[in-house]
C-alpha positions as CSV (number, residue, x, y, z in Angstrom):
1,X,-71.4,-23.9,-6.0
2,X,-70.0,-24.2,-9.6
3,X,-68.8,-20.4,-8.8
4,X,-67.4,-21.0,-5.3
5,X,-65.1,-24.1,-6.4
6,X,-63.7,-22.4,-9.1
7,X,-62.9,-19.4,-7.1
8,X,-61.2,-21.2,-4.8
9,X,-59.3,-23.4,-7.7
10,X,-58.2,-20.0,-8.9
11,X,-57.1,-18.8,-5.3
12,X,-55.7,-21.8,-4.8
13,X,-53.3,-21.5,-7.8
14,X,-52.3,-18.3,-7.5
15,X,-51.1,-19.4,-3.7
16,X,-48.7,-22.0,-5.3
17,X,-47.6,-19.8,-8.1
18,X,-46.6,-17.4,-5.6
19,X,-45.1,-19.9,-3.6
20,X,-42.6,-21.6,-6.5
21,X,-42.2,-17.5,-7.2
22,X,-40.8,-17.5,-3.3
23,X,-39.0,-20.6,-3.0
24,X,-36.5,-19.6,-6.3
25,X,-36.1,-16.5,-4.6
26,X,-36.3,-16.1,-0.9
27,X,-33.7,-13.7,-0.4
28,X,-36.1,-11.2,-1.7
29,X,-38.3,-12.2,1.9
30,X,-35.5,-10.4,3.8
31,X,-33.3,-7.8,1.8
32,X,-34.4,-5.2,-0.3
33,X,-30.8,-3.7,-1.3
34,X,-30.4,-0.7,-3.5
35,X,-27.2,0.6,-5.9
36,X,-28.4,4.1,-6.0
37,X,-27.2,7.1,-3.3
38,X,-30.1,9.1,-2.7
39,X,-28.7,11.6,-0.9
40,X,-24.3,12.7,-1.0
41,X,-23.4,13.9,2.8
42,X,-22.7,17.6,1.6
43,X,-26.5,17.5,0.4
44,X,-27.7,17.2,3.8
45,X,-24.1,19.1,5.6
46,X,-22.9,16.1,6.8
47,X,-18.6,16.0,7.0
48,X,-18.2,11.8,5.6
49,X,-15.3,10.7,4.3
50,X,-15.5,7.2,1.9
51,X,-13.8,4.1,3.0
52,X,-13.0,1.3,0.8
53,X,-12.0,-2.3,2.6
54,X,-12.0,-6.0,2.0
55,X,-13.5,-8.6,3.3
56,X,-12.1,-12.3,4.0
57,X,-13.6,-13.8,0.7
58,X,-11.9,-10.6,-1.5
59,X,-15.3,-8.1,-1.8
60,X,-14.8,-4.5,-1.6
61,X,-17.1,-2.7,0.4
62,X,-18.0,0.7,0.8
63,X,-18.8,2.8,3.9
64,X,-18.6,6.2,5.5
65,X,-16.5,7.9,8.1
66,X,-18.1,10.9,10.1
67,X,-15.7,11.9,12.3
68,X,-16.9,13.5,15.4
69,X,-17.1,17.1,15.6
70,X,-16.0,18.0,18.9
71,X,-12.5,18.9,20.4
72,X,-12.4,15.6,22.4
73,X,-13.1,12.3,20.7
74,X,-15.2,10.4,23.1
75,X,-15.1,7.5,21.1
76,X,-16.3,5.8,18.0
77,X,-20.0,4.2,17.1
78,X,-20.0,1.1,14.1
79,X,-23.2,1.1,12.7
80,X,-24.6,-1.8,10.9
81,X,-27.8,-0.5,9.0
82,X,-31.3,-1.5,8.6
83,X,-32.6,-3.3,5.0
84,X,-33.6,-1.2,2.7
85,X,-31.4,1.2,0.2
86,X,-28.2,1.9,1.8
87,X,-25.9,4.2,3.6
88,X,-27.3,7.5,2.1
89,X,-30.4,6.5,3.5
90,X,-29.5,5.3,6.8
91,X,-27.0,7.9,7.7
92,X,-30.0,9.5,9.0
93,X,-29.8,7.5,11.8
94,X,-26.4,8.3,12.9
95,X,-25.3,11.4,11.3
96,X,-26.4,13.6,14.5
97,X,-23.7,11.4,16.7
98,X,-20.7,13.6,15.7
99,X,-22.1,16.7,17.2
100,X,-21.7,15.1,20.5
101,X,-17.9,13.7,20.0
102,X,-18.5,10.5,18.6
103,X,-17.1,9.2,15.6
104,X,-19.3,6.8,13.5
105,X,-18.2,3.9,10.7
106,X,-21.2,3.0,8.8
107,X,-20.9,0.6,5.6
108,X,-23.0,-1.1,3.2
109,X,-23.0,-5.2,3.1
110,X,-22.4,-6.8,0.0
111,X,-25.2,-5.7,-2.6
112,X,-26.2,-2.7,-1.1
113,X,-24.5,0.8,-2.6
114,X,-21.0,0.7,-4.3
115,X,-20.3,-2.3,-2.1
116,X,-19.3,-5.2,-4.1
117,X,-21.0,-9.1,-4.8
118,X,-24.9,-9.8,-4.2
119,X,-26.2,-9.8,-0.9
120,X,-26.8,-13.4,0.7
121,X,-27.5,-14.3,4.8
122,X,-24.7,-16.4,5.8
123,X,-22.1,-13.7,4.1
124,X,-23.9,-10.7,5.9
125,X,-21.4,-11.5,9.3
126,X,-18.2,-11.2,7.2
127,X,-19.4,-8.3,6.0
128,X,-19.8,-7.5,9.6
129,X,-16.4,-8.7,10.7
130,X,-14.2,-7.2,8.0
131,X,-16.0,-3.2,8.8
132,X,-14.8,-3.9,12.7
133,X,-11.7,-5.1,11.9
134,X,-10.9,-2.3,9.4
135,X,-11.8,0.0,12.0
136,X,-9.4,-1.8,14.9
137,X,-7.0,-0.4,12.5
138,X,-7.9,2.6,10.9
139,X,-5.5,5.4,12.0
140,X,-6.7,8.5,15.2
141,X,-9.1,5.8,16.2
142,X,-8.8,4.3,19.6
143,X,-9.2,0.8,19.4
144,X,-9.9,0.5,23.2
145,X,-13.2,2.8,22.6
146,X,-15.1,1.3,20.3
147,X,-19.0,0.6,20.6
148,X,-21.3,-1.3,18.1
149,X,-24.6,0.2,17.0
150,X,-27.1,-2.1,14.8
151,X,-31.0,-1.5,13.6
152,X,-33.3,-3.9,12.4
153,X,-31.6,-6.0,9.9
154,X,-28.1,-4.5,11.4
155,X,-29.0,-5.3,15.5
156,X,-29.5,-9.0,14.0
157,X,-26.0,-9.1,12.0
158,X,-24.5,-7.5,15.1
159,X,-25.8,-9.3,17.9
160,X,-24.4,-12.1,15.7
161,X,-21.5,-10.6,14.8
162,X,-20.4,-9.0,18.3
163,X,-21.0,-12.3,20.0
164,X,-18.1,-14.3,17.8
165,X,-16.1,-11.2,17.3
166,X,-12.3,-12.8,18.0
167,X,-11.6,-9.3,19.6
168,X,-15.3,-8.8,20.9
169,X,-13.5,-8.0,24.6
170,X,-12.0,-4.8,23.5
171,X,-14.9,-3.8,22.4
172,X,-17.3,-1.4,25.2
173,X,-20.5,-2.5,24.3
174,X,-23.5,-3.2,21.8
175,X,-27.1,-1.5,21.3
176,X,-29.7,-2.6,19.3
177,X,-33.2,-1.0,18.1
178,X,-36.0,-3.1,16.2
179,X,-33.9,-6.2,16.3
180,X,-35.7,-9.4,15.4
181,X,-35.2,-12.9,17.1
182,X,-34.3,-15.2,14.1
183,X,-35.0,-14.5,10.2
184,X,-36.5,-17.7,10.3
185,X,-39.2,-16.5,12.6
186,X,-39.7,-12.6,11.4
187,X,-39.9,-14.1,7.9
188,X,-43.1,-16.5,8.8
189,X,-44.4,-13.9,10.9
190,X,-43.9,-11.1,7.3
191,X,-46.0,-14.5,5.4
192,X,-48.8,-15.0,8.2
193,X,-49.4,-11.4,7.9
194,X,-50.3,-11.6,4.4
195,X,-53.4,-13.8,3.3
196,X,-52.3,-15.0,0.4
197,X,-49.3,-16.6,2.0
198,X,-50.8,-17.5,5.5
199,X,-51.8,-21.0,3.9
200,X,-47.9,-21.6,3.5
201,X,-46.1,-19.9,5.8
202,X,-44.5,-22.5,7.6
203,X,-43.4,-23.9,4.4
204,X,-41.9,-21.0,2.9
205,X,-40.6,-19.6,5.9
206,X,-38.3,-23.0,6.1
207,X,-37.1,-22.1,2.8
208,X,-35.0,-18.9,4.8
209,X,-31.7,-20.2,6.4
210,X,-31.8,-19.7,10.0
211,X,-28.2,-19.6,10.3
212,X,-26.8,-16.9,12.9
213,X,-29.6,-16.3,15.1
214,X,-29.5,-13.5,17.3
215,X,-31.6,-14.9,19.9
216,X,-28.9,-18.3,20.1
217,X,-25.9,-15.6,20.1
218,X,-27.3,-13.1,22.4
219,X,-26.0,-15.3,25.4
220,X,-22.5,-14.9,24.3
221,X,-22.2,-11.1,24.3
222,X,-21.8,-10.9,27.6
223,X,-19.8,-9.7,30.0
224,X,-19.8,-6.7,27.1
225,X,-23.2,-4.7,28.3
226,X,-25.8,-5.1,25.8
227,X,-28.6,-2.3,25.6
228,X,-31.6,-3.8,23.3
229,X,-34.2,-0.6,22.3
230,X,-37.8,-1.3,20.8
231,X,-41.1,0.3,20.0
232,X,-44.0,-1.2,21.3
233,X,-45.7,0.2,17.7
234,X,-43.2,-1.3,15.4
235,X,-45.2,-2.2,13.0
236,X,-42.1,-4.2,11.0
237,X,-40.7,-6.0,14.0
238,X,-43.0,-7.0,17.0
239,X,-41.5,-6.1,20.2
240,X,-41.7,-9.6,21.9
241,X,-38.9,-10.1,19.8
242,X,-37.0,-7.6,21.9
243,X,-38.0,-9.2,25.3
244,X,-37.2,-12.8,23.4
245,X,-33.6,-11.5,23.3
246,X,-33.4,-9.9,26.6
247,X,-34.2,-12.6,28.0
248,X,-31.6,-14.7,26.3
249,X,-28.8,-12.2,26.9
250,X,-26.9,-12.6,30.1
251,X,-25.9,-9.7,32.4
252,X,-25.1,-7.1,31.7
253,X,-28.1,-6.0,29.6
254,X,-30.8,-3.0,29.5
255,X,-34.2,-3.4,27.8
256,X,-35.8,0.4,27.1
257,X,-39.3,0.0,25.5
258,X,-40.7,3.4,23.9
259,X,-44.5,4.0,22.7
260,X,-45.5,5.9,19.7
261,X,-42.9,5.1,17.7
262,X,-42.4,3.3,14.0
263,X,-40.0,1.0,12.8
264,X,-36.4,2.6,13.9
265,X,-37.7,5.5,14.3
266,X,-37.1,6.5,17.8
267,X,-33.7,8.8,17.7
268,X,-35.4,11.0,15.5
269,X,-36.4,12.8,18.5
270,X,-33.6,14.9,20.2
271,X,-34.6,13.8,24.1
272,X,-34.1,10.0,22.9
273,X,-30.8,11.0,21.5
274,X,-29.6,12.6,24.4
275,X,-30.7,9.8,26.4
276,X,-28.7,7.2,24.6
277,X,-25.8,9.5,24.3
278,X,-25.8,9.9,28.4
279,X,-25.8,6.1,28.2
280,X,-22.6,5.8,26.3
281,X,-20.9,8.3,28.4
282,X,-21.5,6.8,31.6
283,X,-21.1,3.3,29.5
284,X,-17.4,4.6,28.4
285,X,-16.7,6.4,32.1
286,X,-17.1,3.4,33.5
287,X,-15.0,1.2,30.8
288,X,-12.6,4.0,31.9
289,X,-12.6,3.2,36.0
290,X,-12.3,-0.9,35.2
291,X,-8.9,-0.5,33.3
């Protein structure tokens, strides 16, 4: 019995070591940033050019240009990224775009890559803002053919983002893939699934601002269509988070739920891409008829 107790004293102790650990530093619960390129676009025969803007509170952040690679520009694709590393990471999610003539603006937030300033929640949406206004006005873009394109972390800071977007109108629409419902809730739900912090999960998690919840803007995209993608085997992001959202959104929305696939990992697959690319087109076609 002597054993047991002082197992549990030990067990015990180590829970709330970990949990004063986690309170000074919650941040750490949700981004995992990373200074260091892994990979430069002529490593992988990517065409990228760098961009350098500002946002509202004087940061400069970095991002990529990859314009499209086809004699007719169909439009252009601003990708917010996932958490981890950066845009030489990332890129792999959109670098195949291009080929079938769209442009795409993808940039690191604050803390991630050569992007200025250290990476904190409530500063991820003018982060967001200031890469969609520098596009409205960077030069051979069409500002009336723009579409937004965010994963995991990125669908939550774009759902967000899109929603309250001053010129969110002119935009043609939004599609997410792995977005989560609140970082509130995916943060608990990252804690339950650990034994050492299932104990204090609801504590911790309420240590996580849940400032600029998707799920709470989601209503507010609309009338811009809103395409929401998940895996039913993410195995980061559950996928009643995606029907959490749909359900939120108004009209007009799409829900597409795949099987088989990991954590943004669907468009590695060429017959997704094509699928989502057909989307877009008949998306723009339309935006076309309506003006």
């Amino acid at each position: 019995m002597r054993k047991t107790g002082y197992l549990r004293t030990i067990l015990f102790s180590i829970a709330i070591s970990s949990a004063i650990i986690l309170l000074s530093g919650c941040t750490h619960l949700i981004f995992y940033p990373e200074r260091q390129h892994y990979l430069t676009p002529e490593q992988v025969g990517i065409v990228a050019n760098d961009v350098y803007f500002k946002t509202t509170d004087g940061l400069r952040l970095h991002g990529w240009f990859l314009p499209a690679k086809t004699k007719i520009t169909k439009g252009t694709v601003l990708f917010a990224h996932g958490n981890a590393q950066n845009i030489s990471t990332h890129v792999a999610s959109v670098f195949w775009l291009p080929d079938y003539g769209y442009n795409v603006f993808l940039f690191d937030y604050r803390g991630y890559g050569y992007s200025e300033g250290e990476t904190e929640l409530e500063n991820l949406q003018l982060d967001f803002n200031a890469a969609l206004d520098h596009l409205f006005n960077m030069p051979n873009i069409d500002p009336d053919n723009i579409l937004i394109f965010g994963q995991s972390l990125g669908a939550a800071v774009a759902i967000h983002g899109t929603a309250y977007h001053p010129q969110r109108k002119k935009l043609r629409g939004i599609i997410t893939e792995g977005a989560f419902d609140s970082y509130r809730h995916i943060a608990q739900e990252a804690l339950d699934s650990f034994w050492l912090t299932w104990p204090l999960q609801w504590l911790l998690s309420y240590t996580i601002s849940d400032c600029c919840r998707p799920i709470d803007a989601a209503p507010f995209i609309s009338p811009l269509p809103l395409l929401i993608i998940h895996s039913k085997h993410d195995e980061i992001i559950p996928v009643h988070h995606a029907y959490d959202i749909y359900e939120r959104a108004k009209e007009p929305k799409s829900l597409w739920i795949y099987e088989g696939y990991r954590h943004i990992q669907i468009f590695t697959i060429n017959k997704n891409r094509e699928r989502l690319v057909s989307y877009i087109d008949q998306l723009l076609s339309n935006s076309e008829k309506m003006k």
